[in-house]
PDB file of N, CA, C and O in Angstrom:
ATOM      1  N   UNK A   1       3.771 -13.157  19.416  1.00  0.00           N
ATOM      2  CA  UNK A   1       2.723 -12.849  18.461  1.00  0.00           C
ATOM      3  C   UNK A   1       1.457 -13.613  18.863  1.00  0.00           C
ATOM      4  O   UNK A   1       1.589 -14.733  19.356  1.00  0.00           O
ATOM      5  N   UNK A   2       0.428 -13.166  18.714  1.00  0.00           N
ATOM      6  CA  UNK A   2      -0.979 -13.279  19.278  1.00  0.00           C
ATOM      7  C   UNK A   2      -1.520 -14.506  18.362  1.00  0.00           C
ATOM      8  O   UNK A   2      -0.800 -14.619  17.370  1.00  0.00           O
ATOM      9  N   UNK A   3      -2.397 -15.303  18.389  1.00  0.00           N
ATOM     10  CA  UNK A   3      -3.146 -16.048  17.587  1.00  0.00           C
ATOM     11  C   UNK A   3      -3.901 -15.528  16.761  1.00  0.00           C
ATOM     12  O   UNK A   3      -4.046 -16.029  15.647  1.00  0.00           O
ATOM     13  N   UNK A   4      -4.608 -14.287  17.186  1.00  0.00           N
ATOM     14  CA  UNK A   4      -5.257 -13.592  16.853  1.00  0.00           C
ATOM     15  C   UNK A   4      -5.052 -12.810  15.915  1.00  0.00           C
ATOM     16  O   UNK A   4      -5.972 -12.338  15.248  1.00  0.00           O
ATOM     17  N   UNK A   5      -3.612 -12.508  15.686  1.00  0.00           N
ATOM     18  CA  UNK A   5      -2.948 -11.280  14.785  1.00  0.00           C
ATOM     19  C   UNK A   5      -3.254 -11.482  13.617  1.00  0.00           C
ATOM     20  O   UNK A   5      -3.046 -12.535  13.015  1.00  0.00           O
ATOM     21  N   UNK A   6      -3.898 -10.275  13.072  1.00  0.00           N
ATOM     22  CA  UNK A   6      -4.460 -10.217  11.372  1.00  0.00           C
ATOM     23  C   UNK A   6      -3.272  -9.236  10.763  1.00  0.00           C
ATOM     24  O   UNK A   6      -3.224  -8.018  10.592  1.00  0.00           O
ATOM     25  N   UNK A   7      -2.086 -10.594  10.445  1.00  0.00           N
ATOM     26  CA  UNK A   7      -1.010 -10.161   9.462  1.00  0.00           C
ATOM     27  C   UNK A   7      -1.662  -9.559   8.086  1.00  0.00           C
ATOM     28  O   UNK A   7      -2.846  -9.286   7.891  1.00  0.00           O
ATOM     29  N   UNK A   8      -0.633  -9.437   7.248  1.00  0.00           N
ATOM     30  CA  UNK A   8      -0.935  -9.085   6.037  1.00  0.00           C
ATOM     31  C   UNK A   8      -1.394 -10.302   4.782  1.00  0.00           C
ATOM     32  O   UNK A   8      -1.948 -10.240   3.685  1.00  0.00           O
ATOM     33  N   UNK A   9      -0.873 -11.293   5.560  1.00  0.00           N
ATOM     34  CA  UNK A   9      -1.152 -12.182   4.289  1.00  0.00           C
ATOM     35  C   UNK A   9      -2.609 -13.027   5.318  1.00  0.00           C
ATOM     36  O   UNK A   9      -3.673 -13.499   4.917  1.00  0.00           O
ATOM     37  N   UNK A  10      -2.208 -12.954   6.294  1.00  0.00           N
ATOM     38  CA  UNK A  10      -4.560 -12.964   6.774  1.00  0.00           C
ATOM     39  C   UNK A  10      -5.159 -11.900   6.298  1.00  0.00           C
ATOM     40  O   UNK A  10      -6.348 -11.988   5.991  1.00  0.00           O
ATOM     41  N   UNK A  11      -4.598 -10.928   6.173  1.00  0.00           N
ATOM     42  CA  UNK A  11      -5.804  -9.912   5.540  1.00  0.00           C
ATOM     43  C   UNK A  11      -6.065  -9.901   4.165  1.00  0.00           C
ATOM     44  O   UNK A  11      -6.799  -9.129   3.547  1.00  0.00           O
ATOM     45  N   UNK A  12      -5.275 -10.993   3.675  1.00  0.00           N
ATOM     46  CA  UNK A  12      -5.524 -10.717   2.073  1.00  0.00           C
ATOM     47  C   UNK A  12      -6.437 -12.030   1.731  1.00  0.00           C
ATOM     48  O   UNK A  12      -7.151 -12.150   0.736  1.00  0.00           O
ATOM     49  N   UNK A  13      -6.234 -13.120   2.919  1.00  0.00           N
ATOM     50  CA  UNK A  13      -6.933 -14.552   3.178  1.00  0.00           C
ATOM     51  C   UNK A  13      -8.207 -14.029   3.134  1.00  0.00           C
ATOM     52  O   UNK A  13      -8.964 -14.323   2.210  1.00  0.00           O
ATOM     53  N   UNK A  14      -8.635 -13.055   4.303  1.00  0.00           N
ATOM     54  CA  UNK A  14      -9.921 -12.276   4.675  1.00  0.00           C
ATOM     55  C   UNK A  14     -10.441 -11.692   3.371  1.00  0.00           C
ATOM     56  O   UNK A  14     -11.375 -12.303   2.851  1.00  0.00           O
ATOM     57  N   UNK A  15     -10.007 -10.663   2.796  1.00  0.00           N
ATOM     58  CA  UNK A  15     -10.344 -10.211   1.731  1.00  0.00           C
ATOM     59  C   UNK A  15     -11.221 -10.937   0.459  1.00  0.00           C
ATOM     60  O   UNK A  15     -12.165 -10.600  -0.256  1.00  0.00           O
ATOM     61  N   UNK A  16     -10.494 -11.933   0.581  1.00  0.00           N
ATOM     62  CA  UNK A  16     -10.572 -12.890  -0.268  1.00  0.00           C
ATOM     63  C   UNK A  16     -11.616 -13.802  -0.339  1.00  0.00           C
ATOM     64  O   UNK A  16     -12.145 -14.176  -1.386  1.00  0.00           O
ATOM     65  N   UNK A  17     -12.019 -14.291   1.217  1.00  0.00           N
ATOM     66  CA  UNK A  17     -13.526 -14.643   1.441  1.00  0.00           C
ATOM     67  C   UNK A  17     -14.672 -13.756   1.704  1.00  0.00           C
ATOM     68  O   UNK A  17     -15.862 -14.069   1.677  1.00  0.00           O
ATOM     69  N   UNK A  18     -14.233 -12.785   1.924  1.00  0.00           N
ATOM     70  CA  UNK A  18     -15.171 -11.572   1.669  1.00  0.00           C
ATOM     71  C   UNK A  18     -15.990 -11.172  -0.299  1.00  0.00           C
ATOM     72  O   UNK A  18     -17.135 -10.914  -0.672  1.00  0.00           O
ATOM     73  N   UNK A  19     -14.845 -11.304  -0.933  1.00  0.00           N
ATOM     74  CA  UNK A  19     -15.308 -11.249  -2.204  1.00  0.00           C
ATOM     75  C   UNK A  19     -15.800 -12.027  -2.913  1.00  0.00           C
ATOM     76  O   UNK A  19     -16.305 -11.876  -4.026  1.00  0.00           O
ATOM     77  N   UNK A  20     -15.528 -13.920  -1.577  1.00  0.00           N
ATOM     78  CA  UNK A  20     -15.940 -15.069  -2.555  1.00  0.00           C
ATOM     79  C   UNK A  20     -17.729 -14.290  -1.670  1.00  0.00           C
ATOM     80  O   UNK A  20     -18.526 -13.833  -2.489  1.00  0.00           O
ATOM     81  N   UNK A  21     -18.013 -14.245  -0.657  1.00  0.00           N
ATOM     82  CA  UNK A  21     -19.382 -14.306  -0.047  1.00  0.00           C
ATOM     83  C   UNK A  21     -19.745 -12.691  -1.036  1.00  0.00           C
ATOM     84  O   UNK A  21     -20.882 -12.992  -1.399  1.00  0.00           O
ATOM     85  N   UNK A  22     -19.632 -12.037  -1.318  1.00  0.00           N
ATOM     86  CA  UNK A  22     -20.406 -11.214  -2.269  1.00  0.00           C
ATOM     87  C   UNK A  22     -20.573 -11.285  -4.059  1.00  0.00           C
ATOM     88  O   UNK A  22     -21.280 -10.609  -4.807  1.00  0.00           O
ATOM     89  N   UNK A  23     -19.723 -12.263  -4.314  1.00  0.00           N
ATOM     90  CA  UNK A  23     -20.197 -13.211  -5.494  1.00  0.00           C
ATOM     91  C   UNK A  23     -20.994 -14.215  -5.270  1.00  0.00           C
ATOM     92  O   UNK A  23     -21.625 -14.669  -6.224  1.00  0.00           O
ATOM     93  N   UNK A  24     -21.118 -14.688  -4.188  1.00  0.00           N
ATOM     94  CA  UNK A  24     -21.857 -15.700  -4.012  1.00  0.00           C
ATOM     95  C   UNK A  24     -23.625 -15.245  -3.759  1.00  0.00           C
ATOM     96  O   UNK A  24     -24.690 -15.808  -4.012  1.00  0.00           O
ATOM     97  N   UNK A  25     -23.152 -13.654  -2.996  1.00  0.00           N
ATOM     98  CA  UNK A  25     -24.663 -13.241  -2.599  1.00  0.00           C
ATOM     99  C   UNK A  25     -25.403 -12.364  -4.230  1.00  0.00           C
ATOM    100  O   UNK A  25     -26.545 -12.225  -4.667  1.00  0.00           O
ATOM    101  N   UNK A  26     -23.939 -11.923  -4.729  1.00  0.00           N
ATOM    102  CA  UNK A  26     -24.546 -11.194  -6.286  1.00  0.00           C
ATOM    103  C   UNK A  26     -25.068 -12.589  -7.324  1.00  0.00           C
ATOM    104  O   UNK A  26     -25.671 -12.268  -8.348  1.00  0.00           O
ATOM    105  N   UNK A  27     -24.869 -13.924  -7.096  1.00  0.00           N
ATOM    106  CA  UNK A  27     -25.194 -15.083  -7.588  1.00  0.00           C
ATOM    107  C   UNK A  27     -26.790 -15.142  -7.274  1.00  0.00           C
ATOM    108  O   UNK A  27     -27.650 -15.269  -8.146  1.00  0.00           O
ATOM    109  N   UNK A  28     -26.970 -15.058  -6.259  1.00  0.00           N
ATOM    110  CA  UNK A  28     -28.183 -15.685  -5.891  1.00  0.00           C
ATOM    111  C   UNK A  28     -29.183 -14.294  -6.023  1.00  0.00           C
ATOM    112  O   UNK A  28     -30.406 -14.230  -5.899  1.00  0.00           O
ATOM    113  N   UNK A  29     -28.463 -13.502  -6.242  1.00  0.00           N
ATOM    114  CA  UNK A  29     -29.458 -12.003  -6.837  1.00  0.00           C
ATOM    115  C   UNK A  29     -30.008 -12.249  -8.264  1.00  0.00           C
ATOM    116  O   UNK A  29     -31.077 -12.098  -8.856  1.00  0.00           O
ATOM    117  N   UNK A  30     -28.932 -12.640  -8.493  1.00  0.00           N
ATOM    118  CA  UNK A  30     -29.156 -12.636 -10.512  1.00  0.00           C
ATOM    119  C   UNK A  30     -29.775 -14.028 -10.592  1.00  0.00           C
ATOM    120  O   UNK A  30     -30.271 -14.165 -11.710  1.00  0.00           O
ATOM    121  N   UNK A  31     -29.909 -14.923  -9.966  1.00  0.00           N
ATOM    122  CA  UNK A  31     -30.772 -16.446  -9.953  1.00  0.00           C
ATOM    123  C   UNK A  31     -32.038 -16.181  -9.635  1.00  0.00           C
ATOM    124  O   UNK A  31     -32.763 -17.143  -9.888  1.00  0.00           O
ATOM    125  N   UNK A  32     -32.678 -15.133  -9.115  1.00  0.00           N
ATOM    126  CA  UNK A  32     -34.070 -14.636  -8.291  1.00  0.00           C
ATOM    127  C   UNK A  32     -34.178 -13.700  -9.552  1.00  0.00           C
ATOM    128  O   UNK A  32     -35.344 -13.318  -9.644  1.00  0.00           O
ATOM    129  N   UNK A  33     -33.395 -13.197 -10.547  1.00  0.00           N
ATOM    130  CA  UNK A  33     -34.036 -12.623 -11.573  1.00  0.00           C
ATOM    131  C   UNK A  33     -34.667 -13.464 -12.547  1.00  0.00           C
ATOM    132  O   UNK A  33     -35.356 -12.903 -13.399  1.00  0.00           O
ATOM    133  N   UNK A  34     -34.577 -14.469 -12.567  1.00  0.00           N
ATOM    134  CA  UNK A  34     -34.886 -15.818 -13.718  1.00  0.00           C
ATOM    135  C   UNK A  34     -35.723 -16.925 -12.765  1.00  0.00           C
ATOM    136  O   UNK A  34     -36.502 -17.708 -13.308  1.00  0.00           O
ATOM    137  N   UNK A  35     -35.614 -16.932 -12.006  1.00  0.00           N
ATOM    138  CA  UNK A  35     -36.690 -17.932 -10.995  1.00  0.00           C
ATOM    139  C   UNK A  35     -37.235 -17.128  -9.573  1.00  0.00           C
ATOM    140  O   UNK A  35     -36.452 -16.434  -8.924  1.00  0.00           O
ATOM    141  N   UNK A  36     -38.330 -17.263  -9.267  1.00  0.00           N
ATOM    142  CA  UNK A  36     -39.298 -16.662  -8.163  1.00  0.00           C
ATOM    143  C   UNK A  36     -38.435 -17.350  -6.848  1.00  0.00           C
ATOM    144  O   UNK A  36     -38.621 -18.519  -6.511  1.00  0.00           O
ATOM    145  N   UNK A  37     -37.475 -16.452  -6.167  1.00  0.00           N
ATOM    146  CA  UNK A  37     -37.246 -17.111  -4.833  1.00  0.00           C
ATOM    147  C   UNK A  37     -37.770 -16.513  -3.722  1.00  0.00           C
ATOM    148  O   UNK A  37     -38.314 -15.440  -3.461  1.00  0.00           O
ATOM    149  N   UNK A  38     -37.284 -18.037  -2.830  1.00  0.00           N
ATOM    150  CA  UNK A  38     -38.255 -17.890  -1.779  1.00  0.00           C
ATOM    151  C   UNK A  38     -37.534 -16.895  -1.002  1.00  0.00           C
ATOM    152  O   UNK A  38     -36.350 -16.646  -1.226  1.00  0.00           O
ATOM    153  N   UNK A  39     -38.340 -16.211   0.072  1.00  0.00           N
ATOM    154  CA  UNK A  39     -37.639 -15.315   1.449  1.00  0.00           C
ATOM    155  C   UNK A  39     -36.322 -15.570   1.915  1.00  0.00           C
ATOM    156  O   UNK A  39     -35.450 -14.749   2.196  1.00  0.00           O
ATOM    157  N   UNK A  40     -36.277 -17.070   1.971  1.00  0.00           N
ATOM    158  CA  UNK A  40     -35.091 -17.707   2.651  1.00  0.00           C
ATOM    159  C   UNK A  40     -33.625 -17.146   1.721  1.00  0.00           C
ATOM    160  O   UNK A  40     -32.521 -16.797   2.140  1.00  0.00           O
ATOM    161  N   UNK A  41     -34.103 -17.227   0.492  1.00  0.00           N
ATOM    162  CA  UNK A  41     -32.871 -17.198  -0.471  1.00  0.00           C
ATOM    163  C   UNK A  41     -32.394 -15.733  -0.331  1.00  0.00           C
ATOM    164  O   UNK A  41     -31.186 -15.525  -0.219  1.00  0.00           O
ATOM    165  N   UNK A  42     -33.149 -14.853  -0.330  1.00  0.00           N
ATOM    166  CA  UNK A  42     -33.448 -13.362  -0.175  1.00  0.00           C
ATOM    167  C   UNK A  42     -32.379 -13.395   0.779  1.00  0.00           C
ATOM    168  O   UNK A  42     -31.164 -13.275   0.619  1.00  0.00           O
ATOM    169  N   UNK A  43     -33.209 -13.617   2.001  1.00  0.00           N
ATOM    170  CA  UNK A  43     -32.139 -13.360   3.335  1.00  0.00           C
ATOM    171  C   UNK A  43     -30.924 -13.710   3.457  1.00  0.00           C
ATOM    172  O   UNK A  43     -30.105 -12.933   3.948  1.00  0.00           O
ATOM    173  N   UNK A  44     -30.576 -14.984   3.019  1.00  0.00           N
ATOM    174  CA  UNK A  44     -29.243 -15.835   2.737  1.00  0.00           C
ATOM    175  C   UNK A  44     -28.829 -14.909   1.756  1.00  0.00           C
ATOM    176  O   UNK A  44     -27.623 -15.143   1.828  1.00  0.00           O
ATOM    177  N   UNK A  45     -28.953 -13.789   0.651  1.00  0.00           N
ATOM    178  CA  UNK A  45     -28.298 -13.385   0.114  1.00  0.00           C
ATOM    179  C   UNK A  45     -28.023 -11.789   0.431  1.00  0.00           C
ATOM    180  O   UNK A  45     -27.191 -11.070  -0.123  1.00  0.00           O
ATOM    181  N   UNK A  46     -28.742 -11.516   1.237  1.00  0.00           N
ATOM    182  CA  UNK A  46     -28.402 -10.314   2.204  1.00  0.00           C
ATOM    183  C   UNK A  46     -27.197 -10.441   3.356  1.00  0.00           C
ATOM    184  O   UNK A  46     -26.373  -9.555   3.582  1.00  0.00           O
ATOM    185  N   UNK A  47     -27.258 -11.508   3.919  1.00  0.00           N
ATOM    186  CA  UNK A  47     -26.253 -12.509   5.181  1.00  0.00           C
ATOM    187  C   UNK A  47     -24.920 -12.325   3.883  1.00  0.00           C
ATOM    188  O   UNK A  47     -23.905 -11.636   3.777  1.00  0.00           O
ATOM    189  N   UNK A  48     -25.443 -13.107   3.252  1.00  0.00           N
ATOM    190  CA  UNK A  48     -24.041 -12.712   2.411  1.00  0.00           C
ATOM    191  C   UNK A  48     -23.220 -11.381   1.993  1.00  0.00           C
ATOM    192  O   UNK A  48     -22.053 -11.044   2.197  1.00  0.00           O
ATOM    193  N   UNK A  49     -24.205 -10.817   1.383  1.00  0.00           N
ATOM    194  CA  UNK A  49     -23.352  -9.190   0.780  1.00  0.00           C
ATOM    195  C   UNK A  49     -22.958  -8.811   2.654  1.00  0.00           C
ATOM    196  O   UNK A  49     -21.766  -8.893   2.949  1.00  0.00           O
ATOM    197  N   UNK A  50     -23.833  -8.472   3.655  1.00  0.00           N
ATOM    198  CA  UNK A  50     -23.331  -7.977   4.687  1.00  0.00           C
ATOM    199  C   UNK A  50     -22.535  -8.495   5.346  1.00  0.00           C
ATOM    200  O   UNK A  50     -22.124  -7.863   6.319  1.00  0.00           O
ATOM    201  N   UNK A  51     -22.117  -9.552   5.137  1.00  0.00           N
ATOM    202  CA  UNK A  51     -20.700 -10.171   5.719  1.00  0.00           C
ATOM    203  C   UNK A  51     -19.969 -10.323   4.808  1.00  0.00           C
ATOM    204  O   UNK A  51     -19.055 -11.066   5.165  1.00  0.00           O
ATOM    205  N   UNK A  52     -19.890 -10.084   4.021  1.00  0.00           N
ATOM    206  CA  UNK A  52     -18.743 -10.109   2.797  1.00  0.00           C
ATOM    207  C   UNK A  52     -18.093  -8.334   2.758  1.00  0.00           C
ATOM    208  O   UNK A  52     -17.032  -7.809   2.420  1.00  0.00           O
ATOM    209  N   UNK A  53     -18.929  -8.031   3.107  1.00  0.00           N
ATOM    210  CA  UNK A  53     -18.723  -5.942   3.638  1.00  0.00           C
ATOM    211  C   UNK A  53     -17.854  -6.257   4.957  1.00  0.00           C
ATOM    212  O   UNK A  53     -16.710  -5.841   5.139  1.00  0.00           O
ATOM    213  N   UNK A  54     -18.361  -6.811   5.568  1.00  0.00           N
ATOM    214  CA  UNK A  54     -17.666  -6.317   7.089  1.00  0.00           C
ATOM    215  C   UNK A  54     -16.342  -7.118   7.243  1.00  0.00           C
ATOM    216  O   UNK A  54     -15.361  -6.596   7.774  1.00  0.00           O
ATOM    217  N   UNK A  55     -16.324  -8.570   6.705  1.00  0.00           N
ATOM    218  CA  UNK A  55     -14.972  -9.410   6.263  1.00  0.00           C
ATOM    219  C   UNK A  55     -14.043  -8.502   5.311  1.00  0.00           C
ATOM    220  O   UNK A  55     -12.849  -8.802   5.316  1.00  0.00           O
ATOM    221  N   UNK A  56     -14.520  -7.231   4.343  1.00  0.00           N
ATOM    222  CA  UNK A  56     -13.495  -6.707   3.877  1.00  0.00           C
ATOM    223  C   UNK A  56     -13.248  -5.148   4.090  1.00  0.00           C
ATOM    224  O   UNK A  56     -12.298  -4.501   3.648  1.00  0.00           O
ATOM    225  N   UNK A  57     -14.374  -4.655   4.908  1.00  0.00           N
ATOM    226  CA  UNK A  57     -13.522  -3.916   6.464  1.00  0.00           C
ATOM    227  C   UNK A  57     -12.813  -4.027   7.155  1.00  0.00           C
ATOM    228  O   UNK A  57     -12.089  -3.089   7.487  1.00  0.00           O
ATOM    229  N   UNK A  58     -12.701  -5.511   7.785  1.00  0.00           N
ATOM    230  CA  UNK A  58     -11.673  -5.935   8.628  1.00  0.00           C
ATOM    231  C   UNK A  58     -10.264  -5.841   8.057  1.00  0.00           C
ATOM    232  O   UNK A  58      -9.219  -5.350   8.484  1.00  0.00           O
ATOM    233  N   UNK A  59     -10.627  -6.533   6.856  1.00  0.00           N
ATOM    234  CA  UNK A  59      -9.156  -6.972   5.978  1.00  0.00           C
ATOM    235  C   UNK A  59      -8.740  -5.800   5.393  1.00  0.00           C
ATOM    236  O   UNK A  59      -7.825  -6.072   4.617  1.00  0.00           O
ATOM    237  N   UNK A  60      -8.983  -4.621   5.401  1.00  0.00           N
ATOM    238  CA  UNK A  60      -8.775  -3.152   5.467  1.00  0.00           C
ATOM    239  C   UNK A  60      -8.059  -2.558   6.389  1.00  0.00           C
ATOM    240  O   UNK A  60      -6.914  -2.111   6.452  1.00  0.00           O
ATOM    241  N   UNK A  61      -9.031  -2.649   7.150  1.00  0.00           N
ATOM    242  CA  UNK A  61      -8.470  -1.581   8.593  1.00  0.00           C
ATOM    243  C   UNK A  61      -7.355  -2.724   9.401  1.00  0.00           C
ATOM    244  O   UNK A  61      -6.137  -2.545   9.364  1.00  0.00           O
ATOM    245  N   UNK A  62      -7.731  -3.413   9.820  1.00  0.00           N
ATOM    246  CA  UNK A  62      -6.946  -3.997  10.601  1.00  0.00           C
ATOM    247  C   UNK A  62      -5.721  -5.354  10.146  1.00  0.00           C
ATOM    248  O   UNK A  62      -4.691  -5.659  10.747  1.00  0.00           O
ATOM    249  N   UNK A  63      -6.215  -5.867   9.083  1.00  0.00           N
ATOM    250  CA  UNK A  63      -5.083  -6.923   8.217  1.00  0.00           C
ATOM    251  C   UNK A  63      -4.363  -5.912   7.086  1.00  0.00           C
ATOM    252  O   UNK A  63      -3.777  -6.637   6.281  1.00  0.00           O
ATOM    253  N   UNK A  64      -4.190  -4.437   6.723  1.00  0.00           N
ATOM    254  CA  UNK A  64      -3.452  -3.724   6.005  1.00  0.00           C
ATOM    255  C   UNK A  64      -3.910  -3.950   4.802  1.00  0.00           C
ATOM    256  O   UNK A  64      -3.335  -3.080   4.148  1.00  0.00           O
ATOM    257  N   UNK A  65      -4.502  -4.487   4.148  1.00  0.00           N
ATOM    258  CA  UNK A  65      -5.296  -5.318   2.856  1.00  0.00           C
ATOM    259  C   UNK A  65      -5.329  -3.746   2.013  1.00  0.00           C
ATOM    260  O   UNK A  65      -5.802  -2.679   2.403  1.00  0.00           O
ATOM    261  N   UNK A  66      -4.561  -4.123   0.588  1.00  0.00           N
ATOM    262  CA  UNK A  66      -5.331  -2.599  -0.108  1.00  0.00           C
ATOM    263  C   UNK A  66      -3.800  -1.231  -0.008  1.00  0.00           C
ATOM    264  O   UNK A  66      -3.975  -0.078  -0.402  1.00  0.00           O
TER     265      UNK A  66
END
């Protein structure tokens, strides 16, 4: 077995930080509704939702997740 191998219970590991990074990026959405943020926060919360998408693609297609 590979090091690499995205079992089922890594894909549910994956999943799992995928949904913490799109709470974290829907956090900092709804914090920019109540305070003026800067660009940086913006982007850091885009980095987030789009890797929190592709971390639970992976944990889809390839860790069986779902």
């Amino acid at each position: 077995m590979s090091i690499l191998a995205i079992t089922n219970h890594n894909g549910i590991r994956i999943a799992e930080i995928g949904f913490l990074l799109g709470a974290i990026g829907g956090a900092i959405v709804a914090l920019g509704a109540f305070i003026p943020l800067m660009r940086v926060w913006n982007f850091l919360a885009g980095v987030a939702f789009a890797g929190s998408f592709v971390l639970l693609i992976v944990a889809t297609h390839w860790g069986h997740y779902g």
